[in-house]
N, C-alpha and C positions, 0 to 999 in steps of 0.2 A: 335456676329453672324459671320458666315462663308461669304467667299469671293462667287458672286455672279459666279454662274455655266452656267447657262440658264437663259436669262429672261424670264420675266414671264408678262404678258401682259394683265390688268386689264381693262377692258373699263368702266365706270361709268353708272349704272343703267338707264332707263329713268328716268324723272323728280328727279333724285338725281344730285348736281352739283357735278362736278366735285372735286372743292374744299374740299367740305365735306367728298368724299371718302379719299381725299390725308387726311384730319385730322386725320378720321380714321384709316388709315395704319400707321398712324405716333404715335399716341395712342398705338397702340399693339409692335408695334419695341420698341418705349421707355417704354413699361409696360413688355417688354420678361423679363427684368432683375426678376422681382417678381417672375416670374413662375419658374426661373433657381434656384432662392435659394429659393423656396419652396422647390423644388425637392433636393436641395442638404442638404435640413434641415428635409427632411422625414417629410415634413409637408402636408402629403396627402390631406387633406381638403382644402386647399388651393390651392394647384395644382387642387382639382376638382372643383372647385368654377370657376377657373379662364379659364379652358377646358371647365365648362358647359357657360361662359359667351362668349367664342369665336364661342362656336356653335351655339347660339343663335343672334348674332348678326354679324356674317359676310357675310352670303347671303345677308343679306338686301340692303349691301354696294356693292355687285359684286363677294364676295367673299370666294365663295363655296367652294373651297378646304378648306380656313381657319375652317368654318364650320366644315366640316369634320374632319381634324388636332385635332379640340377643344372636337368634343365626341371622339373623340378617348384618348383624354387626360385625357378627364374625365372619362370616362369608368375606363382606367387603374389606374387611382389616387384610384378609388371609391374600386377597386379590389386591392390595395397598392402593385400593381404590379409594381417593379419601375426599373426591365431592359423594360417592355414594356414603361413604361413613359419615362424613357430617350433616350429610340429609336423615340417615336412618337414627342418628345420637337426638336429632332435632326432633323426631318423633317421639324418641323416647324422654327426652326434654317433658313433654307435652301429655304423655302418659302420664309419669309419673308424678306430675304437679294436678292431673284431672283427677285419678283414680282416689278410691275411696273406699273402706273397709261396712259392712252393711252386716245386722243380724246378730245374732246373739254369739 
């Protein structure tokens, strides 16, 4: 992942601990690799599986951009559009090295 640009500034949902979101973000940083050599293996299905899993599961944690990031990834995968996949992974490159867990 890319050197961090902007932080990025997460607060932890109500009634979700804190802890759980930092699992979370740490989950997806150490699972980027899978999504990088999907992509580098034109293994579209897999790139969509893993864009439709982050859109589903990052609001929950505080984490709408990621959300967003993952249909987008999935869309493109779905479409085996793969300059838009590797612009939208490049984003998410960039999130994920920025973002940052805040608050008790």
């Amino acid at each position: 992942m890319e050197t961090k640009s902007t932080t990025i500034l997460i607060v932890a949902p109500e009634g979700v601990p804190r802890e759980l979101v930092a699992k979370y973000l740490e989950r997806c940083r150490s699972g980027f690799p899978l999504l990088e050599a999907a992509i580098c293996q034109n293994q579209y299905d897999d790139a969509r599986v893993l864009g439709h899993r982050m859109k589903g599961t990052g609001a929950p944690y505080g984490f709408v951009r990621l959300t967003e990031i993952g249909a987008l990834i999935e869309q493109a995968a779905a479409n085996r559009n793969s300059r838009a996949l590797r612009e939208h992974v490049a984003v998410l490159a960039e999130y994920l090295s920025s973002v940052e867990i805040t608050g008790e």
